[in-house]
N, C-alpha and C positions, 0 to 999 in steps of 0.2 A: 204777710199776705201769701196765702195761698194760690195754688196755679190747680187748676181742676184740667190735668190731662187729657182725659175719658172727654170731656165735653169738646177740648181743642181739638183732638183728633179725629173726631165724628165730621167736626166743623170744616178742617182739613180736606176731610174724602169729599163732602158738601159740597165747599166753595169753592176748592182749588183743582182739585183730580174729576170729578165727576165734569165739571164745567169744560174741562181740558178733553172731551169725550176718550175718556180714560173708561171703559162699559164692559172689561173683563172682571166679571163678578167673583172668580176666587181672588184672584188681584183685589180687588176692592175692597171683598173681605177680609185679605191679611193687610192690607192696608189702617183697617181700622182696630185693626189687636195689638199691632207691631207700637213699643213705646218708642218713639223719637228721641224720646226727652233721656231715656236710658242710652243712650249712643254719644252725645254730647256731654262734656263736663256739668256739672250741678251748676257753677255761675253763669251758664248758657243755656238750660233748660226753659228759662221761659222762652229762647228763638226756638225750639224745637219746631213748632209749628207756623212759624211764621214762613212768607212767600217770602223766602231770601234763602242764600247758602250758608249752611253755619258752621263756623270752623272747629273740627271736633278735636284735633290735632295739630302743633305744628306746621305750617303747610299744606293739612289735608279738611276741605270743606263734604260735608253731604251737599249734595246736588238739593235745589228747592222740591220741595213736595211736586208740584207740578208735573218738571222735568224727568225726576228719578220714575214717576208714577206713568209717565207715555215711551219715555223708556225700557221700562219692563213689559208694558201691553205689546208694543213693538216685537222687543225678544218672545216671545208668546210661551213662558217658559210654565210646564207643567209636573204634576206629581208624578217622584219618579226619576226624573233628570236627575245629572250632576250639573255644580256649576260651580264657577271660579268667580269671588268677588273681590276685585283689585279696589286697594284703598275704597270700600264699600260695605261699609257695616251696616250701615241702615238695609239698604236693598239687600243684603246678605239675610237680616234678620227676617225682611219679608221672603224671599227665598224661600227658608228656611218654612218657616210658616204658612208656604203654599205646600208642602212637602218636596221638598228639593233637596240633595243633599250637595250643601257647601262647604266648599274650601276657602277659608279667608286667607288674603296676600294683604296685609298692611305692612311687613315690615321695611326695611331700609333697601332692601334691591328686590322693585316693582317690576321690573323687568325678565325675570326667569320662572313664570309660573310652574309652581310645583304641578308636574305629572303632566298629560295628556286627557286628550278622547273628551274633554269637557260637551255638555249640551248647550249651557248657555256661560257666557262672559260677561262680566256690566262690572266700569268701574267710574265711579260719582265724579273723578277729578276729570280734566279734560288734558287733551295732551294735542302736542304740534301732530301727527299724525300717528294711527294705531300701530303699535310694535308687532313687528313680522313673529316676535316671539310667542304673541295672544294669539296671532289669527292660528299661526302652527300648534296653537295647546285647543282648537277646538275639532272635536268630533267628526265625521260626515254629517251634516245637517247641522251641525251646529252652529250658533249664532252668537255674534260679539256686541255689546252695543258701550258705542263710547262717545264723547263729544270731543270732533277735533278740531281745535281752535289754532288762527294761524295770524288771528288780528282782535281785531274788539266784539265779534261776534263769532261764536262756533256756531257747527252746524251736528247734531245727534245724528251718526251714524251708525245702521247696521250693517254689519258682515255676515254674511251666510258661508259657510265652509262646502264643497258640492266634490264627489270625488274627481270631478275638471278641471276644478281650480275655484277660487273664493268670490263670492258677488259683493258687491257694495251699491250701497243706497242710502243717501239723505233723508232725515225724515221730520224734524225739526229745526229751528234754531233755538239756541243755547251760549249765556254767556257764564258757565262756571269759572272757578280760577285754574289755572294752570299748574297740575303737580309739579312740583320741582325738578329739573332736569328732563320735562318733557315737551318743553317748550319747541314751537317751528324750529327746523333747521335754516338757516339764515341761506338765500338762493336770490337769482335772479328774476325780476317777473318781467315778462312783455306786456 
């Protein structure tokens, strides 16, 4: 049996991201070019498109359509930026396909992004809170968006870099998995 991509990923932008008032039209557009199913292992390719996370690595999921797709309208990332995508190949490749020019960080120490002066950051896993190393690798104006999960529900934050100092703001909830070794640091709560 065949999987007719082109059709799922129309379906995709349709049902999941449009619904989600996801209404940035080059976004939308590289939304519906970019293969999913090319990101993930071949005996995973039929979740490509499915409303779930799917694990394209080890330890490392693409964030749901949905999510990854209100996540980047958020980052409001445009032709012309640079951008750093931590464990994010998928949004990397739409990135890429809005004209962006990306640096991918998948490998084993997510934590030291190559270079500075980034425009935008997005990485699909979720983490106990964002690494002082990401906020410090973006730009003036530049924006981070990550989901930080601290229990059964994260919440998609951005980070705006200001030369003041950095803003943060909630913009969703989000339950991805937790990259490896970036789990809450264990604390007291009142």
């Amino acid at each position: 049996m065949s999987t007719d991509f082109a059709a799922a990923r129309l379906n995709m932008v349709e049902s999941q991201i449009r619904t989600a008032d996801v209404t940035d039209l080059p976004l939308q557009d590289a939304l519906r070019v970019v293969a999913r199913e090319a990101v993930v292992p071949a005996s995973k390719a039929y979740l490509a498109y499915a409303d779930a996370e799917v694990e394209y690595a080890p330890g490392r999921w693409l964030l749901r359509p949905r999510d990854v797709g209100k996540l980047l309208q958020y980052l409001k990332p445009r032709a012309g930026e640079t951008a750093l995508a931590i464990a994010a190949p998928y949004a990397a490749a739409v990135l890429e396909a809005m004209g962006l020019t990306v640096t991918r960080l998948d490998g084993e120490d997510l934590t030291s992004p190559a270079g500075a002066g980034y425009d935008v950051i997005i990485s699909e896993g979720a983490v106990g809170a964002a690494p002082v190393a990401w906020t410090k690798a973006l730009a003036i104006g530049g924006r981070l968006g990550v989901v930080e999960r601290a229990g059964p529900v994260g919440r998609a934050t951005i980070y705006v870099r200001a030369e003041d100092g950095l803003g943060r703001r909630t913009v969703f909830d989000s339950t991805p998995p937790v990259l490896a070794g970036f789990g809450a640091e264990p604390g007291f709560a009142f």
